[in-house]
N, C-alpha and C positions, 0 to 999 in steps of 0.2 A: 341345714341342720336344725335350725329353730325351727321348720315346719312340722318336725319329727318329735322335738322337745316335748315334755310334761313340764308343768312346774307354773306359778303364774308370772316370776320374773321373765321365764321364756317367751310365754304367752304376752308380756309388759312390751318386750324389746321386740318379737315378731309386728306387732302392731306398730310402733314407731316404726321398722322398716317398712309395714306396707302403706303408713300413710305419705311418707320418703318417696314412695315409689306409687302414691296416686290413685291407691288400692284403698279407699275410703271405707267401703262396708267392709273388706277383708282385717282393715285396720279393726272397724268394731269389734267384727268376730274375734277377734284374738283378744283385746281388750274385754270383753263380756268372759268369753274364758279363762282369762286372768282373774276375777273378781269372784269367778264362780268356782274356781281354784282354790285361793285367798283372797278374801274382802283387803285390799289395798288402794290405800288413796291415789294412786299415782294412773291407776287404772281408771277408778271414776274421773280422776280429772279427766283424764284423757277422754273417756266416754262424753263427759260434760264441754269439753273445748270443742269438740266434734258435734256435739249436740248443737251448741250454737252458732257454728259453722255455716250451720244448715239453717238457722233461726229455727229451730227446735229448742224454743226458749223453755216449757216446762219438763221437758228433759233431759234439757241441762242445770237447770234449777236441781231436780233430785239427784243428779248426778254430781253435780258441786256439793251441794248438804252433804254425800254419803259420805264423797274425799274429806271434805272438812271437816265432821265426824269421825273420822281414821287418827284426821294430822290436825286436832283441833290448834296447838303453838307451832305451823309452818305458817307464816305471816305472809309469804307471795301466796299462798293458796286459799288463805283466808282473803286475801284484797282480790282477787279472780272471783271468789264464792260471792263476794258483798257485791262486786262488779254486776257479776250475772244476776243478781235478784233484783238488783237496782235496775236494768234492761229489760228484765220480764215485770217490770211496775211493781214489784213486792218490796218498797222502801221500808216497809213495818216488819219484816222477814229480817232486811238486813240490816236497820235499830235493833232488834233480837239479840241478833249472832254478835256486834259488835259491843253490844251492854256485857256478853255471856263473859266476853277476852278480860283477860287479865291485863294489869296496868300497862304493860312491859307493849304489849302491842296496841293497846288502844294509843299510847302516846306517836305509835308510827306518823308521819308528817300524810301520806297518802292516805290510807286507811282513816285519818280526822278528816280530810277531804269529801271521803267518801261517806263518811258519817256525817256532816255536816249537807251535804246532798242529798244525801237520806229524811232526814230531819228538815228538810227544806220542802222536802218531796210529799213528806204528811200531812204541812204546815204546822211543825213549830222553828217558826220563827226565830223565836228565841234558844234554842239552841244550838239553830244555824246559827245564829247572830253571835253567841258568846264564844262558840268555836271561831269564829271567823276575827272576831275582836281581839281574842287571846295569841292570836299570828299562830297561822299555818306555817311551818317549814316542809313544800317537797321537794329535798335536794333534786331528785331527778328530772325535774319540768327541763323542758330544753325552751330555747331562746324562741318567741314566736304561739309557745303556745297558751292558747285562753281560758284555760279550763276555770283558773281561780276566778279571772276576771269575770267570765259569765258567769260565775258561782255566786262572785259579791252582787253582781247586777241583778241577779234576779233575787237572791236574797233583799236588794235595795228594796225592787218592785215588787216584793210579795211583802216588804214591810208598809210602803206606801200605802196599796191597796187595804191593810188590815190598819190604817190610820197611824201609823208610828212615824211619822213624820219626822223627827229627829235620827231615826236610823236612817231614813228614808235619806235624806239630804248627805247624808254621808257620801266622802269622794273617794273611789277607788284607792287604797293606799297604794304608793308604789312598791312596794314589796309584793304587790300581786301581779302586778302589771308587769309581764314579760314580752310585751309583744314590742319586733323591731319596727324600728321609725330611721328613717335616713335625718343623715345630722342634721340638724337648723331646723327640725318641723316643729 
């Protein structure tokens, strides 16, 4: 019945089914005529998830912008958009998008993460540093994983390197530090 559908929500939910069923390009085609239908962010994401799928990084970049341009206050869609621009090396793209957000999302615990990597990624230092100083909360990190800690580390070593010496010498807080250790180590 959705083969036969008009409409882009049609076209939205065909495309989830054919990517469901491993149908990759047919996934697009329905997705692109979703969009071409009605301009819908759920569409471009899709285009853009798929895009980088494939490492089709600058056509998941315009693909992300479009969605996030539709759905600029949907916060999981904005931290995917800053995600993929940060992966195709466009850290000043996603400083951009992230200065654009209102308080309400810039205060997100992942999204300062991402921003903070961002800013790491340009070299300022210093506003990795005052992010990372200020305590990051991502409720969602699960047990084991390092993202903060490589964040602090290379923030360390990109302060070392630029002579900041006192940031430099700074010790992992453990509020960042999730990774498991067996008891007594």
């Amino acid at each position: 019945m959705l083969e036969q559908a008009d409409g882009w929500l049609s076209q939205l939910c065909l495309g989830v089914l054919r990517v469901a069923g491993g149908d990759l390009d047919g996934a697009a085609e329905a997705w692109t005529r979703s969009v071409e239908d009605t301009p819908n962010a759920w569409a471009w994401r899709n285009l853009g998830a798929l895009a980088a799928h494939r490492e089709r990084l600058p056509a998941a970049m315009d693909a992300y912008v479009r969605a996030g341009d539709l759905a600029p206050d949907h916060l999981p869609l904005t931290r995917e958009l800053v995600g993929i621009l940060l992966r195709a090396g466009r850290a000043d793209l996603a400083l951009e998008r992230i200065d654009s957000l209102g308080a309400d999302q810039r205060a997100d615990g992942r999204l300062r993460m991402l921003e903070a990597r961002a800013a790491l990624e340009t070299g300022d230092t210093t506003r990795c540093g005052r992010i990372l100083n200020d305590g990051l909360d991502v409720p969602n990190l699960r047990e084991g994983d390092t993202s903060l800690s490589d964040l602090w580390n290379a923030w360390r070593r990109a302060t070392a390197e630029a002579g900041h010496t006192a940031d430099a010498a700074t010790a992992l807080p453990h509020r960042y530090d999730f990774v498991m250790r067996p008891e007594g180590s």
